[in-house]
Rosetta silent file (secondary structure, phi, psi, omega in degrees, C-alpha in Angstrom):
SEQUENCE: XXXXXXXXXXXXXXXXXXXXXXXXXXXXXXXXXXXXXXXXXXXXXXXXXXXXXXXXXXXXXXXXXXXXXXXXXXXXXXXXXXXXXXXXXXXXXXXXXXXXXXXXXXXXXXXXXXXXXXXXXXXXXXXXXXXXXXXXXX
SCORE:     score description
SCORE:     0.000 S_00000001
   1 L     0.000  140.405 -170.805  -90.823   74.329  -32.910 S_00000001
   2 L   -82.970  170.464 -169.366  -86.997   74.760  -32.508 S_00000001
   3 L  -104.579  -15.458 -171.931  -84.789   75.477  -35.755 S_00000001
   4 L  -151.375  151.658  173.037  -81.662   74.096  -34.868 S_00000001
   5 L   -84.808   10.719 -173.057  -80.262   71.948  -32.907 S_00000001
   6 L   -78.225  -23.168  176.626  -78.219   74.002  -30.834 S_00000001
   7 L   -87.161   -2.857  171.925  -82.219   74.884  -29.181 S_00000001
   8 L  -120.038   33.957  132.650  -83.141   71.906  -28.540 S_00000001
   9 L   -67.124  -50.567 -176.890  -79.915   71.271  -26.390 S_00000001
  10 L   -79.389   -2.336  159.516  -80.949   74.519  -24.354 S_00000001
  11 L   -98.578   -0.503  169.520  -84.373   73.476  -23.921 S_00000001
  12 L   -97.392    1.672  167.539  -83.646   70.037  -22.817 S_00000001
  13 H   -93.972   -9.834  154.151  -81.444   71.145  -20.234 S_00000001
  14 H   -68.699    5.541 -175.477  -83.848   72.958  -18.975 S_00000001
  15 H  -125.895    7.566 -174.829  -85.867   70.157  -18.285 S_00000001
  16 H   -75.341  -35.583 -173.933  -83.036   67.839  -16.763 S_00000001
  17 H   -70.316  -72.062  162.493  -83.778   68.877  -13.243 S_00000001
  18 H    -0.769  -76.655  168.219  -87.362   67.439  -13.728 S_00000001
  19 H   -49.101  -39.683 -177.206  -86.346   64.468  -14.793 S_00000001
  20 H  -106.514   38.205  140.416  -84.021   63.874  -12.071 S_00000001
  21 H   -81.946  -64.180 -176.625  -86.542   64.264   -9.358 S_00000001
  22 H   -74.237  -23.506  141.865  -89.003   62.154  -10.658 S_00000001
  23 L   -44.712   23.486 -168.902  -86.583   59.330  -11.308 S_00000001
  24 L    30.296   95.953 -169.420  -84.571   59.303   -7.856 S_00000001
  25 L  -140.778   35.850  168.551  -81.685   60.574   -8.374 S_00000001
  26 L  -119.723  177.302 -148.702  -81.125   61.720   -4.922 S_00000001
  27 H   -98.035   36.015  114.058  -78.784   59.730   -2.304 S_00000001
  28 H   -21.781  -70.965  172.192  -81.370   57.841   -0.848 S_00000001
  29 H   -48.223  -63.819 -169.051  -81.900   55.645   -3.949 S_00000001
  30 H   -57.311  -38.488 -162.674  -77.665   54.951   -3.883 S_00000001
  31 H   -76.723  -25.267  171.970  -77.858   53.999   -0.314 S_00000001
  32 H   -83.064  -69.347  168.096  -80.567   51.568   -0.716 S_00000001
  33 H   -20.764  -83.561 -175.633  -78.890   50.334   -4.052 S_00000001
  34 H   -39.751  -24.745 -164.550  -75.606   49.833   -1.927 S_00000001
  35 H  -106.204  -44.970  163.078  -76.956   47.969    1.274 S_00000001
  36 H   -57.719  -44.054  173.176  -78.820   45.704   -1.524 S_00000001
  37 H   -56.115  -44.609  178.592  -75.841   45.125   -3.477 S_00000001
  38 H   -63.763  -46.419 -149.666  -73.568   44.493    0.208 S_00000001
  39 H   -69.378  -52.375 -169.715  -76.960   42.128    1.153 S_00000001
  40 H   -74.218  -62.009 -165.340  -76.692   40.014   -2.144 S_00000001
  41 H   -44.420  -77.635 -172.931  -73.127   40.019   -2.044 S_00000001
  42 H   -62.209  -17.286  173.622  -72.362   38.471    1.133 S_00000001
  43 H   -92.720  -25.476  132.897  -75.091   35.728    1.034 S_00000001
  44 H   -23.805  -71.219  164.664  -73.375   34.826   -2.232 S_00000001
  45 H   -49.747  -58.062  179.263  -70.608   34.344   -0.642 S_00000001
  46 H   -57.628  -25.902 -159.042  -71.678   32.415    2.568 S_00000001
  47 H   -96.368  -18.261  172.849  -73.386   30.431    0.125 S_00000001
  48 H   -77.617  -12.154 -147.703  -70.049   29.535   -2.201 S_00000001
  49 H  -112.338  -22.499  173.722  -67.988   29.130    0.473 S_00000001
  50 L   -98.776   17.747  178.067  -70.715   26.211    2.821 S_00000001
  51 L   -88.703  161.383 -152.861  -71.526   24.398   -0.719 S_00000001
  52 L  -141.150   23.656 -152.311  -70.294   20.975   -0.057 S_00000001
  53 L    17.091 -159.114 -156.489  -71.798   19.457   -3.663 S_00000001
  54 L   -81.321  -22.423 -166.373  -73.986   16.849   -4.451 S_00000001
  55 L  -121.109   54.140  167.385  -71.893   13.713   -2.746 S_00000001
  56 L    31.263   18.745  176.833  -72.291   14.843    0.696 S_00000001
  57 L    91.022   25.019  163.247  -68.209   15.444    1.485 S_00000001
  58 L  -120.512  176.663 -143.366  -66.970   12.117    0.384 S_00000001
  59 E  -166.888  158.785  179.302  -65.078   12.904   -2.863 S_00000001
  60 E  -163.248  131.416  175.051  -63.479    9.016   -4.714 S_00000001
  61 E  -125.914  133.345 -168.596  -61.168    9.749   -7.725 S_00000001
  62 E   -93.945  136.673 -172.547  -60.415    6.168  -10.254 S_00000001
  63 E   -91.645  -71.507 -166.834  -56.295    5.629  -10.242 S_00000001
  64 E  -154.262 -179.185 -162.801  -56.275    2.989  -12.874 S_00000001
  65 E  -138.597  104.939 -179.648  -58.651    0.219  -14.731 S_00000001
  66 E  -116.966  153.419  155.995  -57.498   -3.593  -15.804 S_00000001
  67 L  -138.672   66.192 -171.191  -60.128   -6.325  -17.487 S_00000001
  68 L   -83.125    7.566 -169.389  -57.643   -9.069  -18.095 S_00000001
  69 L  -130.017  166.353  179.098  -60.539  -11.734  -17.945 S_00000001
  70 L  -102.796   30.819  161.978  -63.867  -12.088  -19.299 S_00000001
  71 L  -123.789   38.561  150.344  -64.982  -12.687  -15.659 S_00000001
  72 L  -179.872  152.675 -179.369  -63.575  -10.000  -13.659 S_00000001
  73 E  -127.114  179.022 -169.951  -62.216   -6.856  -13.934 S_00000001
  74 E  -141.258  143.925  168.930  -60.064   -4.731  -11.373 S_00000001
  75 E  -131.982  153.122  174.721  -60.163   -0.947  -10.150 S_00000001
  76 E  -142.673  141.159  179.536  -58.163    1.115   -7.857 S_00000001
  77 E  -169.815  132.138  179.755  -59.425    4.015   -6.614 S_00000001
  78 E   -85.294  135.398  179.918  -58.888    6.924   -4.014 S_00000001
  79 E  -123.604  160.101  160.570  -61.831    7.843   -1.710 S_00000001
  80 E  -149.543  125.146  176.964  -61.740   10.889    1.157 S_00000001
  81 E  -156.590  161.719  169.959  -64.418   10.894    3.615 S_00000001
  82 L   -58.336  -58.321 -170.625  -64.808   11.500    7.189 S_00000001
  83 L  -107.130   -9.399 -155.183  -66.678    8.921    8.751 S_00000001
  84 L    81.484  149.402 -155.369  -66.178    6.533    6.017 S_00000001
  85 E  -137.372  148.958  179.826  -67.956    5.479    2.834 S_00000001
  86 E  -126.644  112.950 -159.540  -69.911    3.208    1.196 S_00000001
  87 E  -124.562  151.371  169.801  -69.068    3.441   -3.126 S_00000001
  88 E  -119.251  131.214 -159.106  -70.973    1.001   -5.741 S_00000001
  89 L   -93.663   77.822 -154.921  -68.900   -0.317   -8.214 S_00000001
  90 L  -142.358  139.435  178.555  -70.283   -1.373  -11.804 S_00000001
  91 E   -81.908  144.186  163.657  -68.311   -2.909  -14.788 S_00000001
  92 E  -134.864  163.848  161.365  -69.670   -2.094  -18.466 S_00000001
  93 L  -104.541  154.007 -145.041  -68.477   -3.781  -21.539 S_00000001
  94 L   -64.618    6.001  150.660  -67.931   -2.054  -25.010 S_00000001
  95 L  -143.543   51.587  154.271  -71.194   -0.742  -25.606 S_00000001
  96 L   109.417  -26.380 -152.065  -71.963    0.461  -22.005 S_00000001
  97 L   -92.509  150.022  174.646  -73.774   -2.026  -20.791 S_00000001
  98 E   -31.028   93.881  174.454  -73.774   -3.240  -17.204 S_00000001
  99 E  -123.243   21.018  171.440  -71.927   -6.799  -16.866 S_00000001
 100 E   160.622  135.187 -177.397  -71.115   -6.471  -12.684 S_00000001
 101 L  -102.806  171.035 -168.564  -71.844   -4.534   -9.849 S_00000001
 102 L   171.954   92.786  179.825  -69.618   -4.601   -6.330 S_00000001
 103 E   -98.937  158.485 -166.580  -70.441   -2.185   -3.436 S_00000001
 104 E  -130.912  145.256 -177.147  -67.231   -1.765   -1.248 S_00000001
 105 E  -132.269  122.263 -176.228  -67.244   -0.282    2.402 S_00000001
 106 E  -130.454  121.884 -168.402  -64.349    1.969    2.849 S_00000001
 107 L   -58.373  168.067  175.771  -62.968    3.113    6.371 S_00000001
 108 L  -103.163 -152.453 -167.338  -62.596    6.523    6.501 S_00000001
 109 E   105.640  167.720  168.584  -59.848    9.185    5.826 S_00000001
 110 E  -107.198  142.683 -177.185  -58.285    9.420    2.488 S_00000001
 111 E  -160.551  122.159 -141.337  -57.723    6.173    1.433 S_00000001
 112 E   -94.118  120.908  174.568  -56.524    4.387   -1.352 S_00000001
 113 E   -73.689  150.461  171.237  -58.650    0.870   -2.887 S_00000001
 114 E  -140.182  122.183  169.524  -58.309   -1.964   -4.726 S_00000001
 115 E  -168.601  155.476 -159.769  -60.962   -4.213   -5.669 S_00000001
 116 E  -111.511  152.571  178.581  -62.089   -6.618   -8.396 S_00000001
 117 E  -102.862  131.090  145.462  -65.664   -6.808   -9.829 S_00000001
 118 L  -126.069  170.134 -140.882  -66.884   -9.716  -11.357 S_00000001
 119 L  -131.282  169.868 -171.035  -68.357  -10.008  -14.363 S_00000001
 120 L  -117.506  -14.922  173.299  -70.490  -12.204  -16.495 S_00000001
 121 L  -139.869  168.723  172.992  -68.776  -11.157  -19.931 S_00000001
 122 L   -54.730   81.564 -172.180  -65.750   -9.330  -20.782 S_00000001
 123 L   -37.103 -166.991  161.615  -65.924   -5.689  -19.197 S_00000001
 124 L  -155.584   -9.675  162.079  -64.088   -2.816  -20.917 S_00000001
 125 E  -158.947  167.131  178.111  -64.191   -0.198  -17.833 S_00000001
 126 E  -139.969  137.762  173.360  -65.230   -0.190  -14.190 S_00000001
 127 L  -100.255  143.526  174.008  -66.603    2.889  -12.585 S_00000001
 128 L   -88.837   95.839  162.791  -67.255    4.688   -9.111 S_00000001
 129 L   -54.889  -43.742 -164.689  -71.002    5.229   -9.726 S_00000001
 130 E  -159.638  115.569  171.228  -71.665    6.881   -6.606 S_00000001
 131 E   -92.217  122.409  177.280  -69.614    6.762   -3.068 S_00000001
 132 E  -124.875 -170.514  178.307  -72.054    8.306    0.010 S_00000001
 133 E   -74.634  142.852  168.439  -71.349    8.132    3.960 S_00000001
 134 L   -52.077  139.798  171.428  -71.836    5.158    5.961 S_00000001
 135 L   101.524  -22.699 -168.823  -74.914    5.249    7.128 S_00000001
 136 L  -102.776  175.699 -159.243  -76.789    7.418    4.831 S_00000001
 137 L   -75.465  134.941  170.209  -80.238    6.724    3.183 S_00000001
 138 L   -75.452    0.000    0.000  -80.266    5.332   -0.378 S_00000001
């Protein structure tokens, strides 16, 4: 048994070579490690750079919000889409709930809307629920 610890420095370096054989530590290992690392890397990429989200490339941002009635309310809103879009509209009143729906067919292009929802009680916001492509499957 060593006495000090200056001997069990020198006997674990004598055992370092050992160690880095059976562990890979020759440049094999880095070269696969590197070509994985390149592999993951670049498929990362291709994959940030073709994500197109969830709403298939038409994108709708809401410009402003009126309810001066209790039977209709009014939105403006910008859509951009290629081909054209088809967005569903729905009014809620002050505790959420649904009080008119309105789908709108919008040309394509960016292009800015106006249209009023009516309602069966006095809304308190109107919404884009969901804008998709002309054409596509609900």
């Amino acid at each position: 048994m060593s006495a000090t610890p200056e001997d069990d420095a020198v006997n674990s370096a004598d055992t370092a070579p050992a160690l880095r054989k059976r562990h890979g530590n020759g440049p094999v290992f880095f070269v696969v490690a590197t070509l994985f690392a390149v592999a993951v890397s670049v498929g990362w990429g291709f994959s940030v750079m073709n994500y197109t989200g969830l709403s298939g490339g038409v994108y709708h941002q809401v410009v402003a919000v009126t309810a001066p009635t209790g039977d209709a309310a009014r939105i403006d809103f910008e859509v951009n889409s290629k081909n054209g879009a088809e967005c569903l509209l729905r009014a809620l009143d002050g505790q959420m709930v649904e009080v008119g729906t309105e789908r709108v067919e919008v040309e394509g292009g960016n292009r800015m809307v106006s249209q009023t929802v009516e309602t069966v009680r006095q809304a308190s916001t109107v919404e884009v629920a969901s804008c998709r492509e002309q054409g596509s499957q609900d």
